[in-house]
C-alpha angles and dihedrals in degrees: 000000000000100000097165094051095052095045088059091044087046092055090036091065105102102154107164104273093218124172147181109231118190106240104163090189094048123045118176109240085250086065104042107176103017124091100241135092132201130239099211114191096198096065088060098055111265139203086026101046115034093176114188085330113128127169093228089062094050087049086051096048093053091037090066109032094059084046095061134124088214121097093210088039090055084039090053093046089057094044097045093045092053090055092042088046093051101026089093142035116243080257088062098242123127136270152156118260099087095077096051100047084051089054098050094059084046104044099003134223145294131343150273115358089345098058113115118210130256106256112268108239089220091050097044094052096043086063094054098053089048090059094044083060095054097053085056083061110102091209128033084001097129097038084048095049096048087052086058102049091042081070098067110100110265097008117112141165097315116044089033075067092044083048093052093046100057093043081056111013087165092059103026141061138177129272117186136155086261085062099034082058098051094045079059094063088053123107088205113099096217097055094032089051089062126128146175095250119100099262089054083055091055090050098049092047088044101048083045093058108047085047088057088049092044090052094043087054089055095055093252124155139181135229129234130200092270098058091256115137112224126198108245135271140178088268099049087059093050094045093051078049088062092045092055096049096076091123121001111297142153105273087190076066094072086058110036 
């Protein structure tokens, strides 16, 4: 495995860490009537200037936010993860899709018969403890919690796998069509075999991993935007995987 070259994928990720925050006295213009505001990193000057931003933090805030106990706290993880998730290309540059898709699960989308209604807290959340539940399942656990989340209103395939990762960054780890695409460029079967279904889903968390536990063995450490070096997790892997993606390359590369 190329651990070095992980390790420097790995330090190289630096996709924006936005987030929703609740602040009921407060509300940011873009979400006029609703008690949250919005850390944009782009108005700080990012990439440039990171600021006090680490991934590590980011990972924190949503973390514990979907593991609440708490039904607007769950409300508020889904919500923050779908703009983070759209608040950025995969190059890492702007753009303005983030505000919409937060406004969809707030207002909702669409009209007459087509309108498609905001997303219920108590719903949402529901569906997130279930699939907390299910990770907690020794067996069918991640193919089951993907399923759950992929019940909440406006969330497919995709973020309902970016919601998954930060409620177990240890254990999850994203799959979008950025990184389907890049599997597709391997010349290793089992990433190349990889697939948006649940069982895809299994195998991608699975092989990251197994990857995470093989580089901490070795000692291996990566590297946040504050200089501090951080054992590995499945998300960590996945994340060196994005980085690595810039142009079409081998991603079997990053592990022969």
């Amino acid at each position: 495995m190329n651990h070095a070259l992980l390790e420097k994928m790995r330090n190289a990720y630096e996709y924006p860490p936005a987030k929703i925050l609740s602040a009921p006295s407060a509300p940011k213009l873009l979400l006029a009537g609703h008690p949250y505001t919005v850390h944009d990193p782009f108005e700080h000057g990012w990439p440039k200037s990171k600021g006090d931003s680490t991934s590590w933090d980011l990972d924190d805030y949503h973390n514990r936010l979907l593991n609440s106990g708490e039904i607007d706290e769950r409300f508020l993880g889904v919500l923050s993860v779908v703009y983070w998730g759209y608040r950025a290309r995969s190059s890492g540059g702007a753009n303005g899709y983030a505000e919409d898709r937060a406004r969809w699960m707030l207002e909702g989308k669409g009209s007459g018969t087509r309108r498609k209604q905001p997303s219920e807290p108590r719903s949402v959340s529901s569906q997130v403890a279930q699939a907390r539940k299910c990770l907690e399942d020794s067996s069918d656990g991640l193919q089951n919690a993907i399923q759950e989340i992929m019940e909440i209103a406006f969330i497919g395939f995709s973020f309902a796998s970016k919601i998954l990762t930060f409620m177990e960054p240890r254990r999850c780890a994203v799959l979008d069509s950025v990184l389907l695409n890049a599997l597709q460029w391997s010349d290793d079967s089992t990433l190349k075999s990889i697939s948006d279904t649940p069982d895809g889903y299994a195998t991608w968390c699975r092989f990251c991993q197994e990857k995470a536990d093989e580089l901490n063995a070795l000692g291996s450490k990566w590297r946040d935007w504050d200089a501090h070096d951080y054992a590995w997790r499945a998300v960590d892997v996945e994340r060196a995987v994005f980085a690595y993606m810039g142009r079409p390359r081998n991603p079997a590369d990053l592990f022969a």
